[in-house]
C-alpha positions, 0 to 999 in steps of 0.5 A: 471306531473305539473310543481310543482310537476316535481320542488319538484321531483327536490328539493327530488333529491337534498335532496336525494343526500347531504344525501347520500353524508353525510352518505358516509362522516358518513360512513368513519369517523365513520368505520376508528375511530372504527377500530382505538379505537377498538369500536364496537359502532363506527364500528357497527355505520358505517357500518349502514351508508354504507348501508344507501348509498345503500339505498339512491342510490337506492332511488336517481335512483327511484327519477331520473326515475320519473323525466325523465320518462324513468322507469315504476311504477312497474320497481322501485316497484321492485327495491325498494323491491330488495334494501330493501331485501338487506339492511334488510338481511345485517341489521340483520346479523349486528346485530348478529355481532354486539351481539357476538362482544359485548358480547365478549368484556364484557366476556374479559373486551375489553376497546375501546380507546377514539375517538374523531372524533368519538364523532364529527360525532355522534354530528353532525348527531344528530344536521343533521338528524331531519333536513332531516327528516322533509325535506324528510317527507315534499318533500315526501307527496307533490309527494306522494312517502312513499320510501322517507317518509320512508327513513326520517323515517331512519334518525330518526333512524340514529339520534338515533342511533348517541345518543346512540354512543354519550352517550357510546363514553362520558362515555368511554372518561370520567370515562374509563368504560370498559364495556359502549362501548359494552353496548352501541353497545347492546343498538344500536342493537335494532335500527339496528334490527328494521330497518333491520326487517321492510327493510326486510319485506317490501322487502318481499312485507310484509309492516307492517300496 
């Protein structure tokens, strides 16, 4: 391995970890706030994030092998199909809770309570996640790794997601509307059920062209 190459296998590592160190930070912040407004949306949100750190310890380990040479190619082949297997079944059940809670709510007319730290988290994360995007695509096409173009991939995705918690965190806070909390989290259940479907397939060994 070059020395430019070994130098940006470094620079992914770094990146690697201030990502899952934040999503473990989004993780904490957003499952405590949920589980004090009683939001579905926040929750939900969280707990993506929990398995975006599966993920991208997962990832982390794939990035340290290559770097020290100790793992064979099909060694992390398989680890990366057993990680995505994992994350995209956990995904989809998410999802199905995700829908019944919802739809709970709206038949009872659930009104979560403003969270505030919960709106902090969500505009970070969609100010933070484009800027690890481009930097895990970039990093990711110069050592030739799709798992970490990939898991830049699910940052757009995450930022998306924080949009949608934003947009049904404000119009609870601003006009008391029972009902946007849940709408939102239904909303949410697209992005959670696409990346679970994709994670799932691949680990299947089932990659979508």
């Amino acid at each position: 391995m070059t020395s430019t190459k070994q130098q940006a296998f470094r620079r992914g590592l770094h990146l690697e970890y201030f990502s899952t160190a934040w999503m473990t930070f989004e993780f904490l912040v957003g499952f405590t706030s949920g589980v004090k407004a009683g939001s579905i949306l926040l929750i939900a949100f969280g707990l993506d994030s929990f398995l975006e750190i599966i993920s991208g310890s997962t990832l982390i380990w794939r990035l340290r092998k290559s770097v020290t040479g100790t793992a064979s190619d099909a060694e992390i082949a398989r680890a990366e199909q057993r990680s995505s297997l994992i994350v995209g079944t956990v995904l989809l059940l998410l999802s199905l809770y995700v829908i019944g809670v919802s739809v709970y709510n709206l038949a009872t007319h659930q009104l979560a309570d403003t969270s505030w730290s919960g709106i902090a988290i969500a505009v970070a994360s969609v100010i933070l996640m484009p800027l690890l995007t481009v930097g895990k695509r970039k990093i990711g096409h110069q050592i030739d790794s799709p798992a970490l173009i990939e898991d830049g991939m699910c940052n757009i995705t995450c930022a998306y997601m924080a949009g949608t918690v934003l947009v049904g965190a404000i119009l609870t806070a601003a006009f008391g509307w029972w009902w946007a909390d849940s709408v939102a989290a239904l909303v949410l259940v697209y992005f959670i059920a696409s990346e679970g479907w994709e994670a799932f397939q691949n680990g299947r060994g089932k990659d979508e062209q």
